[in-house]
DOLOKE-286362 format. One record per residue: chain; residue number from 1; x, y, z of N, C-alpha, C in turn; residue in one letter. Coordinates in steps of 0.05 Angstrom, whole numbers, plus 5000, padded with zeros to 4 digits. Example, Ala and Ser with C-alpha at 12.3 -4.5 7.8 and 13.67 -1.06 7.14 Angstrom:
% residues 2
  c    k  n.c1  n.c2  n.c3  ca.c1  ca.c2  ca.c3  c.c1  c.c2  c.c3  r
  A    1  5264  4886  5156   5246   4910   5156  5264  4934  5156  A
  A    2  5257  4955  5142   5273   4979   5143  5258  5001  5157  S
***
This chain:
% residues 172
  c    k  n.c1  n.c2  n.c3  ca.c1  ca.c2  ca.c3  c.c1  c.c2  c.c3  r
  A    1  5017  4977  5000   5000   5000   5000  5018  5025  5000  X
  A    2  5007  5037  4984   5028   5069   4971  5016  5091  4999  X
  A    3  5044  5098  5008   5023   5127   5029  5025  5151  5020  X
  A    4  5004  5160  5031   4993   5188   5016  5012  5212  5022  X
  A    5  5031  5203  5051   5047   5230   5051  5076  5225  5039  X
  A    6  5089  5240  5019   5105   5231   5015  5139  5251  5033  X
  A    7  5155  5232  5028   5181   5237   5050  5200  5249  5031  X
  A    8  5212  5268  5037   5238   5286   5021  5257  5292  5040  X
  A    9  5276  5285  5029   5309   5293   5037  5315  5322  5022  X
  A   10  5319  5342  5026   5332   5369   5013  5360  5366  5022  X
  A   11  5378  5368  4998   5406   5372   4999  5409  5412  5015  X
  A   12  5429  5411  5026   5432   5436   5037  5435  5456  5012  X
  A   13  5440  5457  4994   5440   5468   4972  5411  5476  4961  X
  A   14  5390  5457  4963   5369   5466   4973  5358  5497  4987  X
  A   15  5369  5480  5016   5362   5498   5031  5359  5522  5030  X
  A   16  5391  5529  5026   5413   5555   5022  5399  5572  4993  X
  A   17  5390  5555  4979   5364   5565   4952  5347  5574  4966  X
  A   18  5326  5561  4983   5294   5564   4988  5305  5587  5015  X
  A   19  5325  5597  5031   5325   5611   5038  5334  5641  5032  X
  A   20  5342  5635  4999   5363   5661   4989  5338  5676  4968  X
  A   21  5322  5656  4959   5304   5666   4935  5277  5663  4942  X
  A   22  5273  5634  4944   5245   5618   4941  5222  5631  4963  X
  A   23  5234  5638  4980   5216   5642   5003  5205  5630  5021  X
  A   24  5199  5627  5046   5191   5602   5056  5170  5593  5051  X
  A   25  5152  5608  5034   5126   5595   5031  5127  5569  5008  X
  A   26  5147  5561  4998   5151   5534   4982  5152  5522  4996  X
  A   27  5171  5520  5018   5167   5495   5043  5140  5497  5052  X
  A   28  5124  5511  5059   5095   5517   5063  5085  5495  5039  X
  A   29  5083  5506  5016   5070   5490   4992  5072  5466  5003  X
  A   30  5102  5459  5011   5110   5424   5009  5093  5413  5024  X
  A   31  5090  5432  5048   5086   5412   5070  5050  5424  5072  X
  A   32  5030  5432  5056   5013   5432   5049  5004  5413  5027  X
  A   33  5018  5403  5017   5013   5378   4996  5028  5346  5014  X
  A   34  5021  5354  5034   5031   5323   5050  5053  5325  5041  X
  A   35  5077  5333  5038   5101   5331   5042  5125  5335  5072  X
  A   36  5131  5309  5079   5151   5305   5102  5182  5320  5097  X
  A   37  5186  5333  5108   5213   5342   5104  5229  5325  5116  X
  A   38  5263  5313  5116   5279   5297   5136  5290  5299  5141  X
  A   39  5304  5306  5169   5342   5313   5160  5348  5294  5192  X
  A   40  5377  5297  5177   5393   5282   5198  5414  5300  5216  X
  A   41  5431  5283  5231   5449   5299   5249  5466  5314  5228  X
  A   42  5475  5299  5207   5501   5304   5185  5489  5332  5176  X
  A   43  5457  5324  5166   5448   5345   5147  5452  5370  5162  X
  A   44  5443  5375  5183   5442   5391   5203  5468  5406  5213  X
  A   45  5487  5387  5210   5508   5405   5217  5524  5418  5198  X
  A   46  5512  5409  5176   5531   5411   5151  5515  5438  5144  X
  A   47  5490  5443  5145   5469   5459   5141  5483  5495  5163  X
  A   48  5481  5482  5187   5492   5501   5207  5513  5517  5196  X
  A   49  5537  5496  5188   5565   5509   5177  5558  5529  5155  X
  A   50  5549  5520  5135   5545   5530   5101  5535  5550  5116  X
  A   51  5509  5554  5128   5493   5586   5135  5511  5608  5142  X
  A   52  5528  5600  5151   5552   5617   5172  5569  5638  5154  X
  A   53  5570  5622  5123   5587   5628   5106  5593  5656  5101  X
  A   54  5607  5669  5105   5613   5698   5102  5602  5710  5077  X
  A   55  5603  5686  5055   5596   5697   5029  5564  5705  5019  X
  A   56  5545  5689  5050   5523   5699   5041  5506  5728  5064  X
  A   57  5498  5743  5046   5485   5770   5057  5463  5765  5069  X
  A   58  5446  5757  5085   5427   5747   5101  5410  5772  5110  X
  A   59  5384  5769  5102   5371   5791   5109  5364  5787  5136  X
  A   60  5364  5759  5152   5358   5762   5187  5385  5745  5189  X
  A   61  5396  5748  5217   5410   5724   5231  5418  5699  5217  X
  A   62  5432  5690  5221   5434   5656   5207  5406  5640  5226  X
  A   63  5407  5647  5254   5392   5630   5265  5359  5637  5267  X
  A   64  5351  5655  5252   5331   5645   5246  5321  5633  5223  X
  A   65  5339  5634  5205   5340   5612   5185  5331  5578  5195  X
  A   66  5358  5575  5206   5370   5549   5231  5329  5541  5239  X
  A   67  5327  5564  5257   5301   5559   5271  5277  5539  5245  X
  A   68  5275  5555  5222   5255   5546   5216  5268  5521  5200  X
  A   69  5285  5515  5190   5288   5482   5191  5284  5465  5202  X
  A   70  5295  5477  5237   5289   5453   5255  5259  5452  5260  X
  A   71  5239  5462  5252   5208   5462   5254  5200  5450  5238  X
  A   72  5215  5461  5208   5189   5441   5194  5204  5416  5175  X
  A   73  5227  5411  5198   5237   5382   5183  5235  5356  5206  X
  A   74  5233  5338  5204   5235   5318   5224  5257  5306  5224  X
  A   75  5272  5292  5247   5294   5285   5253  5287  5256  5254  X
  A   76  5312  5242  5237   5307   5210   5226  5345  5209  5237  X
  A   77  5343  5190  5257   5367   5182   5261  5378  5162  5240  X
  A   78  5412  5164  5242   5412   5147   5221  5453  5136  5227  X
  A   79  5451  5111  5206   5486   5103   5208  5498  5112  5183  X
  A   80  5517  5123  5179   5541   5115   5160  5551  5100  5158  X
  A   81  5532  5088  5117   5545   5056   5113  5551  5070  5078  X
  A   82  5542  5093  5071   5539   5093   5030  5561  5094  5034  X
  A   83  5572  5091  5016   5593   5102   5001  5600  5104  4971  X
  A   84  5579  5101  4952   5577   5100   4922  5578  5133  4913  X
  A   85  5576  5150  4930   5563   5182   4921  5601  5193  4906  X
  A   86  5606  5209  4882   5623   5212   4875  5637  5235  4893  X
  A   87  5622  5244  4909   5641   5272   4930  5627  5247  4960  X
  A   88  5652  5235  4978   5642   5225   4989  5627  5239  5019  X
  A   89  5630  5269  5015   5616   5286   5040  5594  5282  5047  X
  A   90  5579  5270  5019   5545   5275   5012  5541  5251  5014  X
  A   91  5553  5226  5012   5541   5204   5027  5522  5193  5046  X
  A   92  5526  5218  5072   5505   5219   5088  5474  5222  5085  X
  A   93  5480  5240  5058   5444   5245   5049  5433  5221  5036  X
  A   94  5449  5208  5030   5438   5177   5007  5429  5154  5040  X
  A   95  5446  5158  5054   5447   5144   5079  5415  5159  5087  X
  A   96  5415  5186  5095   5388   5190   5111  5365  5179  5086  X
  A   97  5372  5187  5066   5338   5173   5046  5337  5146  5054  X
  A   98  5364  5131  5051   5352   5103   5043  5337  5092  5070  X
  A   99  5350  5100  5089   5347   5088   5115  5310  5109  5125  X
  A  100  5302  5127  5112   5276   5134   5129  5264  5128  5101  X
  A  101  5268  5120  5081   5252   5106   5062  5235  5134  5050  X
  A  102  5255  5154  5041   5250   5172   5028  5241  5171  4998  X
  A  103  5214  5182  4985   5205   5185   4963  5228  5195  4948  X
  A  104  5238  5226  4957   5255   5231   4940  5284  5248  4953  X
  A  105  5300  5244  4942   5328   5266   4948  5337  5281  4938  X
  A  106  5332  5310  4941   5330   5337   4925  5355  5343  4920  X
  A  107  5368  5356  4908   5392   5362   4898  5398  5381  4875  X
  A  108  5422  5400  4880   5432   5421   4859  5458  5408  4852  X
  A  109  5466  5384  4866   5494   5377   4863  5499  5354  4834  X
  A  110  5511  5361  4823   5509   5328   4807  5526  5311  4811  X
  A  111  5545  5315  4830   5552   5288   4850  5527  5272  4856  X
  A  112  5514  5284  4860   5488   5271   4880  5464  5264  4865  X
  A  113  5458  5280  4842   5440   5275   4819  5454  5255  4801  X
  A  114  5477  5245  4800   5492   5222   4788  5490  5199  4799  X
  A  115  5480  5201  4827   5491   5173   4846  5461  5165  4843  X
  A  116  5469  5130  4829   5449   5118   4843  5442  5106  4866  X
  A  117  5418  5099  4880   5395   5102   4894  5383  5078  4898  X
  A  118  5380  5049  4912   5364   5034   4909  5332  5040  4912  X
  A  119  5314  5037  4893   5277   5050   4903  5273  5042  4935  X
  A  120  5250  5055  4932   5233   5068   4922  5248  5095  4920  X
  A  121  5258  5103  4937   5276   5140   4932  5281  5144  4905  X
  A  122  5281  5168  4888   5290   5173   4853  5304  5202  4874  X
  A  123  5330  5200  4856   5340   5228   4871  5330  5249  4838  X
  A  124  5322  5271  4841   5317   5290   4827  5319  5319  4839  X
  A  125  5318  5333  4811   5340   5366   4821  5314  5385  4837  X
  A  126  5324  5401  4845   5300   5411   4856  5280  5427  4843  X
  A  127  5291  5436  4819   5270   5448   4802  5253  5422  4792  X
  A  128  5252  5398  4793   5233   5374   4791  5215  5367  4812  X
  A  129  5231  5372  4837   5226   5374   4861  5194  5394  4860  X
  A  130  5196  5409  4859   5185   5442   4852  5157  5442  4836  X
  A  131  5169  5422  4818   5138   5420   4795  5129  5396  4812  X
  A  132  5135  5379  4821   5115   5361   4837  5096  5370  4854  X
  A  133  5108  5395  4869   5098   5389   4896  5094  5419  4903  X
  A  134  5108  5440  4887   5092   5477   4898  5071  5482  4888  X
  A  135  5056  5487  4900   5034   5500   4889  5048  5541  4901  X
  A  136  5031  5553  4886   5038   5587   4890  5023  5598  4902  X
  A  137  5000  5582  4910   4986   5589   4937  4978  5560  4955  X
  A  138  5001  5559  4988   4988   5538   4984  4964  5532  5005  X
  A  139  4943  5517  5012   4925   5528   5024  4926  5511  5053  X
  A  140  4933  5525  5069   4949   5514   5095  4917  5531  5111  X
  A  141  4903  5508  5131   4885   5514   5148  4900  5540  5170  X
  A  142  4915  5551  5164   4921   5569   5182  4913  5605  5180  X
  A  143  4883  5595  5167   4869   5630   5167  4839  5620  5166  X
  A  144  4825  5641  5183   4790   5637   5188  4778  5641  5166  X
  A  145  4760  5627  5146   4749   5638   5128  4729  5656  5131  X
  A  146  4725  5683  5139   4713   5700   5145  4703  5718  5136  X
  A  147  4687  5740  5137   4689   5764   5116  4700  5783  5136  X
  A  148  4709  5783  5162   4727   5791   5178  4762  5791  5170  X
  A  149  4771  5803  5181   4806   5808   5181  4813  5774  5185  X
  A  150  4836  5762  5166   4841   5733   5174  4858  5729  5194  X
  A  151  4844  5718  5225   4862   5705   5240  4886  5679  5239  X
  A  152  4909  5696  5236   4923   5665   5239  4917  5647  5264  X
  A  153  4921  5627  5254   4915   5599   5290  4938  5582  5275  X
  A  154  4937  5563  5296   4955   5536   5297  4990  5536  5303  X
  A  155  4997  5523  5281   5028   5518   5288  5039  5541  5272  X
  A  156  5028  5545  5245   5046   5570   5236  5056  5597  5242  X
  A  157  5013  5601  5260   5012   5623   5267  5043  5631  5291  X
  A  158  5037  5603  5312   5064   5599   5332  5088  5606  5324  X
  A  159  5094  5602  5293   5117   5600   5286  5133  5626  5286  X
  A  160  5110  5643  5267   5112   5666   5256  5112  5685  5282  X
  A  161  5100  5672  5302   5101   5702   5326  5125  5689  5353  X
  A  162  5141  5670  5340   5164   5664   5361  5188  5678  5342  X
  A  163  5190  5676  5314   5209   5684   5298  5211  5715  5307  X
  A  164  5187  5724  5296   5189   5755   5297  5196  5755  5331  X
  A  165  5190  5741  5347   5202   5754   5382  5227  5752  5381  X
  A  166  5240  5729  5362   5276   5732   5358  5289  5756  5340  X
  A  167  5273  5756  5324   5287   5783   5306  5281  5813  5317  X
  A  168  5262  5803  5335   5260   5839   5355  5273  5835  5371  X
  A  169  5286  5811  5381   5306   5808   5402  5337  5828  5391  X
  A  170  5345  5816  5375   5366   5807   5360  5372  5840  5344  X
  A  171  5354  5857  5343   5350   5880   5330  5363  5914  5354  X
  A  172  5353  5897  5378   5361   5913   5405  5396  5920  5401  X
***
């Protein structure tokens, strides 16, 4: 039996995209179309480092970037066993798909868009990624349908009013 939500690995290259251009409302899309986000300890730290990078101009903090990954990705423990990936750094990401039995493994790298994959996982780039699964509005229960002003509720609403208490922190 096929399940309805499907599981994605984003290569940090990804990320470092959907936080420089895309906006966060694509991760929104994803995870409005039943999409699982996954990361691991590796991805995570590897993720941490790259943000840091002097070379990129960051319109907030690195860490509130940091913040909204660790929200809307889930944490899949995992071992280092790949080793087929042609840059062997990225190994780890073939390791977190295969082992949480990831649909797919997003990627800008073609080390990593080269390496095969035993299924069900297809690794594909993220502009493939993109046509599967964004919609440009996506429709997340998190506004009242009213003819009133739209209340946010739920987890987003949470999200959006703990971020902004860090970036008014952080602004002092």
């Amino acid at each position: 039996m096929q399940r309805k939500n499907k599981r994605a690995v984003l290569d940090v290259n990804v990320w470092i995209s959907i936080f420089r251009s895309d906006g966060f409302r694509v991760v929104r899309s994803f995870i409005a179309r039943n999409t699982t986000l996954l990361r691991s300890q590796e991805l995570a730290n590897e993720l941490e480092e790259v943000i840091r990078y002097k070379k990129f101009k960051w319109r907030k903090p690195p860490e509130y970037y940091l913040r909204f990954f660790y929200s809307f990705t889930v944490f899949v423990p995992t071992v280092l066993v790949f080793t087929d990936c042609r840059d062997p750094k990225d190994n780890y990401l073939f390791d977190l798909a295969i082992q949480s039995q990831a649909d797919y493994l997003v990627s800008g790298d073609d080390d990593v868009l080269v390496t095969s994959i035993p299924p069900p996982t297809k690794v594909i780039s993220y502009t493939q990624f993109k046509e599967l699964f964004y919609s440009p509005k996506p429709q997340l229960n998190d506004t009242q349908k009213t003819s009133e002003k739209p209340q946010e509720k739920g987890f987003l609403a949470w999200l959006k009013q703990d971020l902004a208490k860090f970036t008014d922190r952080n602004k002092k």
